[in-house]
C-alpha positions in Angstrom: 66.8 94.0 105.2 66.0 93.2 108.8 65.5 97.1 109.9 63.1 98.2 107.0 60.2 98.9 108.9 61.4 100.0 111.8 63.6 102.6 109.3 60.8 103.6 107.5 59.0 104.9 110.6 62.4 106.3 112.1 62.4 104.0 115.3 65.6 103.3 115.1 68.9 105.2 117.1 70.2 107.6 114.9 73.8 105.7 113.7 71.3 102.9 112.3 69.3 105.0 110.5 72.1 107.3 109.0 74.1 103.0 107.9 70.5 102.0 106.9 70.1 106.0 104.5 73.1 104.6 102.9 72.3 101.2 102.0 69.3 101.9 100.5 71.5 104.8 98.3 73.5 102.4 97.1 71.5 98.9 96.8 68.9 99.5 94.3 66.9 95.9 95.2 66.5 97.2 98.9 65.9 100.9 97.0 63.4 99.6 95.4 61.5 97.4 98.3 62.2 100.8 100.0 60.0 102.6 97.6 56.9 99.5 97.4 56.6 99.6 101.3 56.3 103.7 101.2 54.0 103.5 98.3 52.1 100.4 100.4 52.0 102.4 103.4 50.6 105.3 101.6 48.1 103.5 100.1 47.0 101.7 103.0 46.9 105.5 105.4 44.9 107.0 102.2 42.6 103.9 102.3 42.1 103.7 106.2 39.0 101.8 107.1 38.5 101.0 102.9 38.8 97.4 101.6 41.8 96.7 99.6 40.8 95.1 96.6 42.3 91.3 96.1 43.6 90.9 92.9 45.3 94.8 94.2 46.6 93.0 97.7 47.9 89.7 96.0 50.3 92.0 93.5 52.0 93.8 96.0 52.3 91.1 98.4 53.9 89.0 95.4 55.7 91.9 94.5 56.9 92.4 97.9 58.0 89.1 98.5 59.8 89.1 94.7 61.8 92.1 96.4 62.8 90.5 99.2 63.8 87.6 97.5 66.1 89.5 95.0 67.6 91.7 98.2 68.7 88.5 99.6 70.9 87.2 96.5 71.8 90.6 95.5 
């Protein structure tokens, strides 16, 4: 999804953002990668000047990219 991150921090005009709202209602892979880069974020503002363990950082990169991957073929 080529306007993820700029949807998830709302910089996008308003028509994109209301056809990108519902996508990600309807496509559960992009749903889902949706909900990993909000819970990322979160983690990662909660965690600000912290060091994100490895083993934590090479899940949800692998995670990430496993979404990605399935949003592309679904």
């Amino acid at each position: 999804m080529t306007y993820l991150s700029d949807f998830i921090d709302e910089a996008l005009p308003s028509g994109i953002l209301a056809d990108i709202r519902e996508h990600v209602g309807d496509c559960l892979s992009c749903k889902d990668l949706y909900d990993t880069l909000q819970a990322a974020e979160g983690f990662y503002s909660a965690g600000q000047g912290r060091e994100v363990p490895e083993q934590y950082r090479q899940s949800l990169q692998k995670r990430m990219e496993e979404l990605v991957s399935d949003a592309r073929e679904g």
